[in-house]
C-alpha positions in Angstrom: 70.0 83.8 111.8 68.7 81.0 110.0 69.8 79.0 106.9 68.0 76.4 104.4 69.8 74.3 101.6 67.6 73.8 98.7 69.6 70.3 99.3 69.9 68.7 102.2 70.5 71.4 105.3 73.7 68.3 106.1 74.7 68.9 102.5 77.0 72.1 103.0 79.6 71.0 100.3 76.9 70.9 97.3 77.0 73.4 94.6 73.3 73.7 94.6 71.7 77.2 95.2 71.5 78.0 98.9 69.1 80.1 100.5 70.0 82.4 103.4 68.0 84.6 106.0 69.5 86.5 108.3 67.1 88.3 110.7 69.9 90.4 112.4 71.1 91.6 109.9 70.2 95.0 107.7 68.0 95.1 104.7 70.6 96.5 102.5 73.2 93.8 103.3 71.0 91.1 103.4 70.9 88.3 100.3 70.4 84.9 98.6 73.1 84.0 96.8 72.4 81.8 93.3 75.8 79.6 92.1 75.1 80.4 88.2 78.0 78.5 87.1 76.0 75.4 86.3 73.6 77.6 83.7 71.1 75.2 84.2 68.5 77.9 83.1 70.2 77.6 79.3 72.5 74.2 78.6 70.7 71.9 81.1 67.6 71.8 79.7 68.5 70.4 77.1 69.1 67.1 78.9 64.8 66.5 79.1 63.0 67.0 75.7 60.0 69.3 76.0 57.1 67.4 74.2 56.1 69.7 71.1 54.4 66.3 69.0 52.0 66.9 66.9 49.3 64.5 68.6 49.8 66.7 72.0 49.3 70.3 69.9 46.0 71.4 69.5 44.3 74.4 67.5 44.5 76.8 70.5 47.8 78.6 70.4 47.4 79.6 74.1 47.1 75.9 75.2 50.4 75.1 73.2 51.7 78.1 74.6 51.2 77.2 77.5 52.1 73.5 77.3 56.1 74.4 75.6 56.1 77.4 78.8 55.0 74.0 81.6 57.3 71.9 80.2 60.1 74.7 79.7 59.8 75.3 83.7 59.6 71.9 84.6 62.9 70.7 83.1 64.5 73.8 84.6 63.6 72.8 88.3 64.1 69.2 87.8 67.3 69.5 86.3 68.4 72.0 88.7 67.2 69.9 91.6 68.6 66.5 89.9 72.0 68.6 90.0 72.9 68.6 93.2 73.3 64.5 93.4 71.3 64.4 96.6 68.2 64.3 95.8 65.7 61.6 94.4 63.6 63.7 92.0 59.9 62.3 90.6 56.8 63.4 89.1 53.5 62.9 91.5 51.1 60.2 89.8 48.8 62.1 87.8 45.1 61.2 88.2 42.6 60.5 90.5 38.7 60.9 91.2 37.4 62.7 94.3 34.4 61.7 95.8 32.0 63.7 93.4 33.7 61.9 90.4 36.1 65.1 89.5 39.3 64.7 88.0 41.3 66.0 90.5 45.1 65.8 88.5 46.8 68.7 86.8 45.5 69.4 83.2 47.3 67.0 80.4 49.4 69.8 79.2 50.3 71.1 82.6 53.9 69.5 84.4 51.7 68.4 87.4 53.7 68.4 91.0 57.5 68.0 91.2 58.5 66.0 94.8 62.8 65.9 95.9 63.1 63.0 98.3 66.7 63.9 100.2 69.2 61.1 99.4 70.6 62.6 102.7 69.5 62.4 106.7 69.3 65.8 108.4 71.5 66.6 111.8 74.0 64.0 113.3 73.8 60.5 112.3 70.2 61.5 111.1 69.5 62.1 114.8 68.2 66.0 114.4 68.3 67.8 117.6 70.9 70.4 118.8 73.4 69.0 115.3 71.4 69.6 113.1 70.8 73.3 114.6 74.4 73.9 114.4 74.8 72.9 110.9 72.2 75.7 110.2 72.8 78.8 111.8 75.6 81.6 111.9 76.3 84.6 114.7 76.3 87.5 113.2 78.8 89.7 113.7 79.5 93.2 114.5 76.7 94.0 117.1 76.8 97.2 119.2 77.1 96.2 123.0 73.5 98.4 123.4 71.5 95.6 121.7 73.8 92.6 122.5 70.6 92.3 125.1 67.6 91.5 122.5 69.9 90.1 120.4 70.6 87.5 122.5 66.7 87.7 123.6 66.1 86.8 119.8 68.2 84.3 118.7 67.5 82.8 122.3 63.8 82.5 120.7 64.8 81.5 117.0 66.5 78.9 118.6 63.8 77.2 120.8 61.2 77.5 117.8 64.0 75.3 115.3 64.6 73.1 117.7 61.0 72.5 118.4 60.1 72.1 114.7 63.8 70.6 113.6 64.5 68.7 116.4 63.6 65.5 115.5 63.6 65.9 111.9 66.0 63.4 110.0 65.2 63.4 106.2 63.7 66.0 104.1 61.2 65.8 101.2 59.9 68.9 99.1 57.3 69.7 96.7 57.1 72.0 94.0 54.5 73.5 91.4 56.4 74.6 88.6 54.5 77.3 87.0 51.2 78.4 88.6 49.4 80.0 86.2 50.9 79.7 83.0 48.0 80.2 81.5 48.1 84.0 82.0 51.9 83.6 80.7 51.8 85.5 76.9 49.3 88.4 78.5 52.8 89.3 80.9 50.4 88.4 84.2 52.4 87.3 86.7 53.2 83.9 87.0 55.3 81.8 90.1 56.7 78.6 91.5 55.5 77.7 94.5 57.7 75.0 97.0 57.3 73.4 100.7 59.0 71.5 102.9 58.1 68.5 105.0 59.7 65.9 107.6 59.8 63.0 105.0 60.0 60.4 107.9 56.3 61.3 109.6 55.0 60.5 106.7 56.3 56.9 107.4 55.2 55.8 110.8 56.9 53.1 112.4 60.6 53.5 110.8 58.3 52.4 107.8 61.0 52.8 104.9 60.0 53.9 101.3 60.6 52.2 98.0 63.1 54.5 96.2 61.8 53.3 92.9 58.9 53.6 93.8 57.4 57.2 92.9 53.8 56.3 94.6 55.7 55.5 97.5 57.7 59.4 97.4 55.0 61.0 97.0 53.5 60.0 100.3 56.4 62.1 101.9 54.1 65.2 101.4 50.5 64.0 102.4 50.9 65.9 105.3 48.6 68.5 107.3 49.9 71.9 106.5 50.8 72.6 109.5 53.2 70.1 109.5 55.5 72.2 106.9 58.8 73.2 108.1 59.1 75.4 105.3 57.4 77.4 102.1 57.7 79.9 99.8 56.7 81.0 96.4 58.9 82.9 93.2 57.1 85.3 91.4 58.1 86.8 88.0 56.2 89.8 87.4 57.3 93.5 86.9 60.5 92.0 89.3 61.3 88.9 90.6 60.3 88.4 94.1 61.0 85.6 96.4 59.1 84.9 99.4 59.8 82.3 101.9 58.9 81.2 105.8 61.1 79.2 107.7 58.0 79.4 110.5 59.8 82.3 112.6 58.2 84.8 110.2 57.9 85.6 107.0 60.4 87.1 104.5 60.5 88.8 100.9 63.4 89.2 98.2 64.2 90.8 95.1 66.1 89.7 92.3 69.0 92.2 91.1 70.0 91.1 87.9 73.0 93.0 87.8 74.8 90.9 91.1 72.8 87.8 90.2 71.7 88.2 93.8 68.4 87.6 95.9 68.4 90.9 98.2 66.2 90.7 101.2 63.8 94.1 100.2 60.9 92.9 102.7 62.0 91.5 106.1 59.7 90.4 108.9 56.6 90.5 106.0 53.1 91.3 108.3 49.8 91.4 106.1 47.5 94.5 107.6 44.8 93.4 109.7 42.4 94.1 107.9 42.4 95.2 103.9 39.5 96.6 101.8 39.9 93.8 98.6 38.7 90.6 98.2 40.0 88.5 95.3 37.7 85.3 93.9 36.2 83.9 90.4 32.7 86.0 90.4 31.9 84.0 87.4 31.3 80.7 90.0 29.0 83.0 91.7 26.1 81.0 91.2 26.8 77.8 92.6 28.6 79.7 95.5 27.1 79.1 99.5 24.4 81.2 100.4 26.6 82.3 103.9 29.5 82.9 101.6 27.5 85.2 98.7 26.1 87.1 101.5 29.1 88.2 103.0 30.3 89.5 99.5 27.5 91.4 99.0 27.7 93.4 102.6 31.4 94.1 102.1 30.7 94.9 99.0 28.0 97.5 99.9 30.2 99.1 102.8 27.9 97.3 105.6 29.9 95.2 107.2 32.6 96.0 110.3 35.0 98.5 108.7 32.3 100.4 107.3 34.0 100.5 103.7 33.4 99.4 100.4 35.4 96.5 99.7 36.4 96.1 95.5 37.4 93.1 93.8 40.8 92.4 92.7 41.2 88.7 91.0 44.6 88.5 88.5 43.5 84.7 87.7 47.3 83.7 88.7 47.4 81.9 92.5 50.9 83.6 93.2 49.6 87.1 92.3 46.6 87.2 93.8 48.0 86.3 97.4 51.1 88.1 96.7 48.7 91.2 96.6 46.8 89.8 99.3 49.5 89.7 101.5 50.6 93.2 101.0 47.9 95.0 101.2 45.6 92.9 103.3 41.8 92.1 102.5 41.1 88.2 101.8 41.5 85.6 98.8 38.9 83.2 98.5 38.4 80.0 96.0 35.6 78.5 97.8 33.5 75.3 96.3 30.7 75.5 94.2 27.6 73.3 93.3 28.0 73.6 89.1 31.4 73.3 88.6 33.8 72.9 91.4 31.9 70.9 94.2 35.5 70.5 96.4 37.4 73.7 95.2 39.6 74.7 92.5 43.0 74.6 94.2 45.1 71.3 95.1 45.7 71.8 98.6 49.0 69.8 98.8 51.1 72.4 96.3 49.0 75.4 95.5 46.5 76.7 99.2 48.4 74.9 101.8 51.8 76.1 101.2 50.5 79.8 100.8 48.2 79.8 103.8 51.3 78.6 106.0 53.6 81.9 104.4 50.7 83.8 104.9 49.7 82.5 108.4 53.3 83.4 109.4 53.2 86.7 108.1 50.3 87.5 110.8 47.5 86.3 108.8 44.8 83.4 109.3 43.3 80.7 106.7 40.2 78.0 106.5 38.8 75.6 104.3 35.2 77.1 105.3 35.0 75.2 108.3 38.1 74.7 109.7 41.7 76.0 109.9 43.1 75.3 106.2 46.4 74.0 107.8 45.0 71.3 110.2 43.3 69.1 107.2 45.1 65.9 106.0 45.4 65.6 102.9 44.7 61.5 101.2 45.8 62.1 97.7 48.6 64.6 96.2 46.3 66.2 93.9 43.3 66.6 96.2 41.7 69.2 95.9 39.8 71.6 99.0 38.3 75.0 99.2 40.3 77.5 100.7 40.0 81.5 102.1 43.0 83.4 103.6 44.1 86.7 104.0 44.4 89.6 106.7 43.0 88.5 110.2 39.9 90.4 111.1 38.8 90.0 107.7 38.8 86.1 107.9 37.4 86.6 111.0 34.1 88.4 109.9 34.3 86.0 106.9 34.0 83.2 108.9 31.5 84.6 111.3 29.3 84.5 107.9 30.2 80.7 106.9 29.5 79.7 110.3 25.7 81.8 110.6 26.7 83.3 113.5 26.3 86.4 110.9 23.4 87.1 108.0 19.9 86.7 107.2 19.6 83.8 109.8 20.5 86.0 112.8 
């Protein structure tokens, strides 16, 4: 059994939501509990104005939509995260040119990346290791003698993997994307917050300290490889409200019941088929698209390549929906770069295709950037942006056979 605070994992006393996964235990018992007496989602938003001027409203009632919807979410989370007391909550700097002289920032109207720097250090005296497991796990109870055995077996696993990825962990920082794509908001498309979770301090080498006022300085927290999450997860609001998170031991989904106010665990264990027959991407990019890459489309899409079927596109236009899909029923989703328009990708890497490729990757699945594994690149700038493809396993692996031209018209 494992346990995260949306806090500090130290900070057992806040009244901040807490999140709970108990892999023992059964589906139907299984739940995250939300503390609703602070009704942040009504009162506390009125403690950060949402900018409706004039000069920031434009003719295009879905761009003002959508800007009073961003800013709406935004104050939520931040309020709700500025709540607890123990956390030091910014904005990301906005801006900043890649290489091919893109903006690579959110839109003006969009809220742009929040980052929650824990106030508090993580395990004894901030010293991780085998105190700060304690403070986060439970035994569950009431096990039959019959499967004390791989019980035991389990949590005996569970434990080695938190201890390898917690161990020396002392502060936390976390990221969040508000709303991912708000812009499909007033057609009732789904829409969803995506979060991670890094080790703050290796983002600081050499007991470097950051400047607390300093909101440049924050935001290095999360310039980290993907790989280098300890945890992830997205919120979706569609048709239900579905939570689904990875502490890295596997991936898990819950749904909302509104009549408890409770997160029930619906999906445990999450495993995206090995192999789908959808692929998800922007056809409309098509043209500017890698030769290797357009290839591969067309023989999936012609039932010639390994599974002998023909693959048909699915593409919502909302990040969160798209992989959500993707992950249960399998196939691949792809926002690769382009020559016309998007020469590095469409898709910050930091808070929008790293975080998902790690919940996916957990969940039994693989990623890449085109080249390389989509986890293992280093991001320099919060708002970089990289091309990304993930999705069911064999899938990404014939996929990648075609980027490489180990596959195609060259062979």
């Amino acid at each position: 059994a494992v346990s995260s605070s949306t806090t500090s994992p130290s900070s057992s006393s806040s009244s901040g939501s807490t999140l709970t996964v108990d892999e023992t235990a059964d589906a139907s018992s299984s739940s995250v509990e939300l503390d609703s007496s602070s009704s942040l989602s009504n009162s506390d938003t009125t403690t950060t104005t949402t900018t409706n001027n004039s000069e920031n409203n434009t003719d295009n009632l879905r761009d003002n939509s959508m800007k009073r919807l961003d800013q709406i979410s935004k104050n939520v989370l931040q309020n709700a995260l500025r709540f607890t007391g123990r956390l030091r909550v910014v904005e990301a700097p906005r801006g900043g040119i890649d290489s091919n002289g893109e903006e690579e920032g959110p839109a003006a109207h969009q809220p742009g990346v929040t980052i929650a720097y824990a106030l508090d250090s993580y395990g004894k005296e901030g010293s991780g290791g085998s105190g700060g497991r304690k403070s986060r796990t439970r035994k569950s109870s009431g096990s039959s003698s019959s499967s004390s055995g791989s019980g035991a077996l389990k949590e005996k696993r569970l434990a080695a993997y938190a201890d390898a990825k917690w161990g020396k962990t002392r502060r936390l920082a976390a990221f969040f994307d508000p709303l991912d794509g708000s812009g499909n908001a007033d057609a009732a498309i789904p829409t969803g917050t995506v979060f991670g979770v890094f080790d703050a301090d290796a983002a600081f080498p050499r007991g470097e300290i950051p400047d607390m006022k300093d909101t440049a300085s924050l935001a290095r927290a999360v310039l980290q490889p993907g790989n280098s999450l300890l945890a992830a997860g997205y919120c979706m609001y569609s048709s239900t409200t579905i939570l689904v998170f990875t502490l890295g031991g596997g991936t898990h989904g819950f749904t909302l019941d509104p009549s408890i106010n409770e997160f029930v665990l619906t999906h445990p264990n999450m495993k995206i088929p090995k192999r789908g027959n959808i692929y998800s991407c922007n056809e409309a990019y098509s043209e500017g698209w890698d030769d290797n890459f357009k290839e591969y489309l067309k023989t999936i899409k012609t039932g010639k390549g390994e599974s002998g079927q023909r693959y048909t596109q699915r593409y919502i236009g909302s990040m969160v929906g798209d992989v959500h899909r993707t992950l249960t029923y399998g196939g691949i989703f792809c926002c690769p770069s382009d020559t016309e328009v998007h020469k590095n990708g469409n898709l910050q890497l930091v808070y929008k295709s790293a975080p998902m490729a790690y919940i996916l990757e957990h969940a039994g699945g693989k990623s890449a950037n085109g080249e390389n594994n989509l986890l293992s690149v280093k991001p320099e700038r919060v708002h970089q942006r990289s091309p990304c493809f993930m999705g069911s396993p064999e899938d990404m692996d014939e996929l990648m056979a075609y980027m490489s031209g180990e596959k195609g018209a060259s062979q």
